[in-house]
C-alpha positions as CSV (number, residue, x, y, z in Angstrom):
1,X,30.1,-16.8,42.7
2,X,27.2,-15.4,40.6
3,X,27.3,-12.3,38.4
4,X,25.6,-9.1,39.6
5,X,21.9,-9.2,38.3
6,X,21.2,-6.2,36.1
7,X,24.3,-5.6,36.0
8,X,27.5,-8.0,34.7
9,X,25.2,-8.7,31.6
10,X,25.0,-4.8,30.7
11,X,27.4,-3.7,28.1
12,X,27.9,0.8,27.8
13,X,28.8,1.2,24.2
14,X,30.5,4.4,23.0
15,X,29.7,6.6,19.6
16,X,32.4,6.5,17.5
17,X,31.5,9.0,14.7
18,X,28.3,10.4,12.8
19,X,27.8,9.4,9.4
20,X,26.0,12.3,6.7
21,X,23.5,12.4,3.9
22,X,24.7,15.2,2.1
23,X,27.3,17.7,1.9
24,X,27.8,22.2,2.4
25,X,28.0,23.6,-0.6
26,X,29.9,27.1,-0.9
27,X,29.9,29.3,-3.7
28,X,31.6,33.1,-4.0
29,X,29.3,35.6,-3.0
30,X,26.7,32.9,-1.8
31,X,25.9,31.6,1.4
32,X,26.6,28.2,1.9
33,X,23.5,25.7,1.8
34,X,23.5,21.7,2.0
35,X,22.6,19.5,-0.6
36,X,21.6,16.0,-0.6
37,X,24.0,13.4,-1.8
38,X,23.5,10.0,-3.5
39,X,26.3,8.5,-1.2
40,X,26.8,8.4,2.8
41,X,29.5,11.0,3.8
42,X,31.5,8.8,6.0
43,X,34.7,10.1,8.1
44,X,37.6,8.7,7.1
45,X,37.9,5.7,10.0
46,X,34.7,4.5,7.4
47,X,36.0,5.4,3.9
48,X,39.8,3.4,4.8
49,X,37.6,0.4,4.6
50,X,34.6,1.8,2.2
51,X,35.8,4.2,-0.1
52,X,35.3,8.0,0.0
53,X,31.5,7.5,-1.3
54,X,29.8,4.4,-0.2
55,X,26.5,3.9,-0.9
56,X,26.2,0.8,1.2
57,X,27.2,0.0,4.4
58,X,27.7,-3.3,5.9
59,X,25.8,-2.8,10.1
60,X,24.1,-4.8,12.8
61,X,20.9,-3.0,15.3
62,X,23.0,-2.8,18.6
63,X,20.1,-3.8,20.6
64,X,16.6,-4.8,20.4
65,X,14.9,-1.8,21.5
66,X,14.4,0.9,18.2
67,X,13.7,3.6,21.2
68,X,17.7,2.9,21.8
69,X,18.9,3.0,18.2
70,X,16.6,4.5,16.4
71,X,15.0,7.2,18.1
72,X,12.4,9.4,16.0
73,X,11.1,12.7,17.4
74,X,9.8,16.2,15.9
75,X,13.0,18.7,16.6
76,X,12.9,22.6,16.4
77,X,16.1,24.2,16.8
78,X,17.3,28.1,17.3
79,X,20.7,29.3,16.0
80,X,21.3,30.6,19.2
81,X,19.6,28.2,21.7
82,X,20.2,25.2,20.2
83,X,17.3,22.2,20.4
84,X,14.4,24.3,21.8
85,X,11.5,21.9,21.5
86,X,11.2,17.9,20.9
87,X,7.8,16.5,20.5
88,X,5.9,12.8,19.4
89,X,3.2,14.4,17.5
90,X,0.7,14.7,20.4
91,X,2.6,16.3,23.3
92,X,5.8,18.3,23.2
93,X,9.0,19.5,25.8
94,X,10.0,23.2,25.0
95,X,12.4,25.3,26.4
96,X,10.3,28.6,27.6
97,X,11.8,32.1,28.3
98,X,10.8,32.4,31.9
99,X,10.7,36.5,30.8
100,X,7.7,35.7,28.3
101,X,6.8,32.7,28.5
102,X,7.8,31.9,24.9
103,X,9.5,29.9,23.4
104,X,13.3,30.4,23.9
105,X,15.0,32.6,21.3
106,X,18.4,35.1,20.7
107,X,17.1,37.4,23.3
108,X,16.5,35.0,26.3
109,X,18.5,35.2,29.3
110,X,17.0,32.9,31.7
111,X,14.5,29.7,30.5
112,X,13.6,26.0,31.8
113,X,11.9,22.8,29.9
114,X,8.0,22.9,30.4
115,X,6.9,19.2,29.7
116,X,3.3,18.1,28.6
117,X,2.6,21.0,26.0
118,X,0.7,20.5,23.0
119,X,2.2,18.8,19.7
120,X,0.3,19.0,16.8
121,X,2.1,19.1,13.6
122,X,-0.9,20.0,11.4
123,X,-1.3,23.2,13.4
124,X,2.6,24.3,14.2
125,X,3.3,26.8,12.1
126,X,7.0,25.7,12.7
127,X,6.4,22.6,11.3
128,X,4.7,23.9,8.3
129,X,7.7,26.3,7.4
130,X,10.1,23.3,8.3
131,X,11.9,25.2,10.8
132,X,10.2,21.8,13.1
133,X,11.3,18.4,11.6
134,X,10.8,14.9,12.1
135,X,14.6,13.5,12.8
136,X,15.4,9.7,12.8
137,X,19.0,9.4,14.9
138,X,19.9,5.8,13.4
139,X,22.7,4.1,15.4
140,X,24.2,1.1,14.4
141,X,27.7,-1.0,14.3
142,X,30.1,-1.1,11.3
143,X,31.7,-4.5,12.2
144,X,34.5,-4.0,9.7
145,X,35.4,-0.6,10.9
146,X,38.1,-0.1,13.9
147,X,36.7,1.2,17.2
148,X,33.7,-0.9,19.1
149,X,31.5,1.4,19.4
150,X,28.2,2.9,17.4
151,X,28.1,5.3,14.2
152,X,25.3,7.6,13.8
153,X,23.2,8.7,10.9
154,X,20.5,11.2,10.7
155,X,17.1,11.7,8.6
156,X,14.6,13.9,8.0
157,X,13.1,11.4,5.5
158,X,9.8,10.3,5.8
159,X,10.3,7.2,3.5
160,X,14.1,6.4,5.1
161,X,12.3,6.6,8.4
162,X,9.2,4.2,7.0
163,X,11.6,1.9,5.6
164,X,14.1,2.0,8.5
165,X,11.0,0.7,10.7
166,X,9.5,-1.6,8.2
167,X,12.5,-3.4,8.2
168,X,13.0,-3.4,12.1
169,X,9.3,-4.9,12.4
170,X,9.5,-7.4,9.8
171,X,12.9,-9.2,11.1
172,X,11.4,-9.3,14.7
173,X,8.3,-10.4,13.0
174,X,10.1,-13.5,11.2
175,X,12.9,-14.2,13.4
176,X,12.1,-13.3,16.6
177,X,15.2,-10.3,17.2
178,X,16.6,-7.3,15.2
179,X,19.9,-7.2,17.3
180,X,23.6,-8.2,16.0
181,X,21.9,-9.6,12.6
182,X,24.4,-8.9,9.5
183,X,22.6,-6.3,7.2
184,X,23.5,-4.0,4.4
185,X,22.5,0.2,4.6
186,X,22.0,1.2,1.5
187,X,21.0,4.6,-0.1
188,X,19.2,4.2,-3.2
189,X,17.0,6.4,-5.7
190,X,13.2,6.4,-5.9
191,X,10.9,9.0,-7.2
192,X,8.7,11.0,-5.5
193,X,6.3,14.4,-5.5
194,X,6.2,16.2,-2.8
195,X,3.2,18.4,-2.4
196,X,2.7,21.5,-4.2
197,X,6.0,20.7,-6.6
198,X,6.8,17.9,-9.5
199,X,8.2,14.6,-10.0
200,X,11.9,14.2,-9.1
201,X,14.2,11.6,-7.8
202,X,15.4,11.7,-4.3
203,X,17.6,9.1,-2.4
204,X,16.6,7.1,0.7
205,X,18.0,4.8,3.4
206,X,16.5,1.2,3.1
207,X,17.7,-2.3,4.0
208,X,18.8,-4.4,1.8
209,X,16.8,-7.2,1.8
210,X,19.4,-9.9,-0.4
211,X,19.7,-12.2,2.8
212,X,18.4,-15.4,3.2
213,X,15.5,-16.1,5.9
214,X,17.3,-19.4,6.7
215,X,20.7,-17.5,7.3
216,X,18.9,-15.0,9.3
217,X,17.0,-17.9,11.5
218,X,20.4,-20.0,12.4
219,X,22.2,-16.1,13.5
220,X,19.0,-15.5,15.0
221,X,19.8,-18.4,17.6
222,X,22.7,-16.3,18.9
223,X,22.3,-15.0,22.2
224,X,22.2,-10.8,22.1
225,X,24.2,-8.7,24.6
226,X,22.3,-6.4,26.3
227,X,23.8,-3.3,26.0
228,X,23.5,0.9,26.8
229,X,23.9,3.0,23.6
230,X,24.7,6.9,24.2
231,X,22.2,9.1,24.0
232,X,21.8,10.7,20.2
233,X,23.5,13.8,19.6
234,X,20.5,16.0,19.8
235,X,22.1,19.0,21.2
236,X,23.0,20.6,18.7
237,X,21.4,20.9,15.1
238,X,22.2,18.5,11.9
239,X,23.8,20.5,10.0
240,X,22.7,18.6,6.9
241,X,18.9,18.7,8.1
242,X,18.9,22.2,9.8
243,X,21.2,24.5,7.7
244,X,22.2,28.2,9.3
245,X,20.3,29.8,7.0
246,X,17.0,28.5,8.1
247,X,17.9,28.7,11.7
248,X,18.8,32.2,10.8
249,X,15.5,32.7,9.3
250,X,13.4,31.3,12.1
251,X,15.0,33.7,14.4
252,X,14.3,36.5,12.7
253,X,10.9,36.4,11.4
254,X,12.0,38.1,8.4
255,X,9.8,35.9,5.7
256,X,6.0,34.5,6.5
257,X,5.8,31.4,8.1
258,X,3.2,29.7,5.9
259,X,3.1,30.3,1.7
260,X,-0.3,30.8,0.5
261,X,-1.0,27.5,-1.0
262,X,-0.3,26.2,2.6
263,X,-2.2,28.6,4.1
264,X,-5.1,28.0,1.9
265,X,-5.6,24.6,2.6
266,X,-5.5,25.3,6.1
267,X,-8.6,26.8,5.6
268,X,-9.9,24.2,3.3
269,X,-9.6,21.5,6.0
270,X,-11.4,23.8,8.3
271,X,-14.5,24.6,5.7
272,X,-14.3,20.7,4.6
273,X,-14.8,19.9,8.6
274,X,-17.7,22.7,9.2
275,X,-19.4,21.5,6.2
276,X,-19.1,17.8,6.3
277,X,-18.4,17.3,3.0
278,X,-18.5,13.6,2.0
279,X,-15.9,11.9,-0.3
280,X,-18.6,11.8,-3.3
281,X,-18.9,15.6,-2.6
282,X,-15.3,16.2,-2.6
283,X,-14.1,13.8,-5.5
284,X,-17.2,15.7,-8.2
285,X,-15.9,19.0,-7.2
286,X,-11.7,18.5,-7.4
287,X,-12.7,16.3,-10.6
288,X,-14.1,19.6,-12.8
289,X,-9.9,20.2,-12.2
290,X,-9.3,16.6,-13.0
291,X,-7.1,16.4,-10.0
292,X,-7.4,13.9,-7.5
293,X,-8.5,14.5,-4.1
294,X,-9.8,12.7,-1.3
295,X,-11.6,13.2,2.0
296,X,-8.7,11.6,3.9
297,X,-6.3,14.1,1.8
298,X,-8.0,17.1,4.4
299,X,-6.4,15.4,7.5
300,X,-2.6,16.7,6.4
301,X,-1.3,20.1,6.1
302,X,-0.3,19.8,2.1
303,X,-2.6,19.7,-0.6
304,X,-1.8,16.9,-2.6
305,X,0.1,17.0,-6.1
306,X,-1.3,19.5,-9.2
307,X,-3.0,21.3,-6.5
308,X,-2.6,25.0,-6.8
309,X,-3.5,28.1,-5.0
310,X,-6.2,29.5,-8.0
311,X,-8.0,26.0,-7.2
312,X,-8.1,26.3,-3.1
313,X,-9.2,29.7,-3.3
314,X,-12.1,29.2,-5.8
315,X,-12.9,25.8,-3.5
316,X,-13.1,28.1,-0.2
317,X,-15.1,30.6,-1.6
318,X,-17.2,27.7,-2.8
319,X,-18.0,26.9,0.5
320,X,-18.0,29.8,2.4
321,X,-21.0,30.7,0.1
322,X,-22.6,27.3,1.1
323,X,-22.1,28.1,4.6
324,X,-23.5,31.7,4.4
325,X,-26.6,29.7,2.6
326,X,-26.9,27.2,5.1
327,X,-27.4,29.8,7.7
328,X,-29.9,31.6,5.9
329,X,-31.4,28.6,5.4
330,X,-31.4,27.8,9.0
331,X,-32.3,31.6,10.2
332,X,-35.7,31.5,7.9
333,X,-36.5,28.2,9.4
334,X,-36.2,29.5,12.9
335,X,-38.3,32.7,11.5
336,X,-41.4,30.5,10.1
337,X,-41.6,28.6,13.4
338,X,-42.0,31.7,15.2
């Protein structure tokens, strides 16, 4: 007797537990808001054998497939509606009010999922005020932990997300598989500047990478199950990624979406693109400021670092005067040939 094909060699996995990045904060008076931690918030199944605040985490990849265990997607969620669109960056699924034909909100009563829609993070103005986010659900096994089954950790991080997949690529790259290979999750400091703010530390997600390649080729011999994760919890919002006060805040349009500096440079990118403004052009002008910027620097919707809203302003009226000259131009040409 043979095994069922496609089927006696599929294992269904259960999710044991999600895993945190940070903790709710509540003050007297004050509403509660979450703040990052240098440590994973583990349940207490994980702290038994850990400690209260690990900051490594011994896991294997459940399967070779990242779409499985490490799905990554641009989420919007309402306080009311819960996840109300999920995009790639290039098309999007959103659930629509079939009353407007907006996007679902407090006030909807009947709505469906319209596929195929437009995703373009540079032009959401969701994205822009973060009430969109890029989420990373990372799933992975605990082997010293009781329960078989997966934990779950979620990021908004864009390095924990680049170094999540760096790491996934290079072991396949070397060895062949990702899947039930011993590694270590660790959350360490690095510094960064986000744009339009300072220098400051934050922590990140990254695989350790103290292994040996020759450990790594012999386990990489193993046969992997194939196995069926759960789907993510999506459903509902992280609460560490998406606190209430921003869904809160998205639902009732009580602040601007964009600040200025945003909005600014917005326009910038749409002047640079009118123009044509080469990198020489660019890197003389943003140099009087003796601030770095670069032609490829117009393709994202933040201005990079020491940027500030004095400088976009005088650069757009810069070249909405060049523009208004350029037609001119262009209109006394058309004149003389007539």
């Amino acid at each position: 007797m043979s095994p069922i094909a496609n089927l006696s060699d599929i294992v269904r996995i259960p999710r044991l537990g999600k895993i945190h990045l940070g903790i709710k904060v509540e003050q007297p008076g004050k509403s509660p808001y979450p703040k990052a931690t240098d440590y994973f918030v583990v349940p207490p199944e994980v702290a038994e054998v850990f400690g209260e605040q690990p900051k490594e985490l011994p896991i294997m990849f459940p399967t070779e497939d990242p779409n499985q265990f490490a799905q990554q997607w641009l989420r919007r969620y309402s306080l009311t509606q819960g996840l109300v669109c999920i995009g790639d960056g290039m098309t999007a699924r959103r659930k629509i009010d079939l009353a407007t034909g907006a996007t679902a909100d407090r006030n909807t009563k009947d709505w469906e999922w319209k596929e195929g829609l437009t995703c373009d993070p540079q032009e959401c103005p969701e994205y822009m005020s973060k009430h969109c986010r890029r989420v990373m659900n990372l799933q992975f096994l605990i082997p010293e932990c009781e329960g078989l089954g997966v934990w779950q950790v979620d990021s908004s991080s864009f390095y924990s997300i680049l170094n999540i997949n760096s790491m996934i690529r290079l072991l396949k790259a070397t060895i062949g598989r990702c899947s039930m290979i011993p590694l270590t999750l660790a959350l360490g400091p690095i510094e960064v500047t986000p744009p339009g703010q300072t220098k400051k530390v934050v922590h990140v997600m990254h695989i350790k990478k103290n292994i040996k390649l020759a450990d790594l080729a012999r386990l990489a011999q193993l046969p992997a199950a194939q196995i069926l994760l759960p789907e993510p919890e999506t459903a509902e919002p992280p609460e560490d990624l998406f606190p209430t006060e921003v869904l809160e805040e998205a639902e009732a349009r009580e602040v601007p979406i964009e600040d200025e500096l945003t909005k600014g440079w917005v326009i910038a990118q749409e002047k640079v693109k009118a123009v044509g403004l080469t990198e020489e052009q660019i890197a003389r002008w943003w140099a009087h400021y003796r601030v770095q910027v670069t032609l490829s620097d117009f393709e994202i919707p933040f201005p990079p670092p020491d940027v500030t809203v004095e400088m976009v302003s005088r650069f757009i009226d810069i070249l909405t005067n060049y523009e208004e000259k350029k037609r001119e131009k262009a209109k006394q040409q058309q004149i003389n040939l007539v």
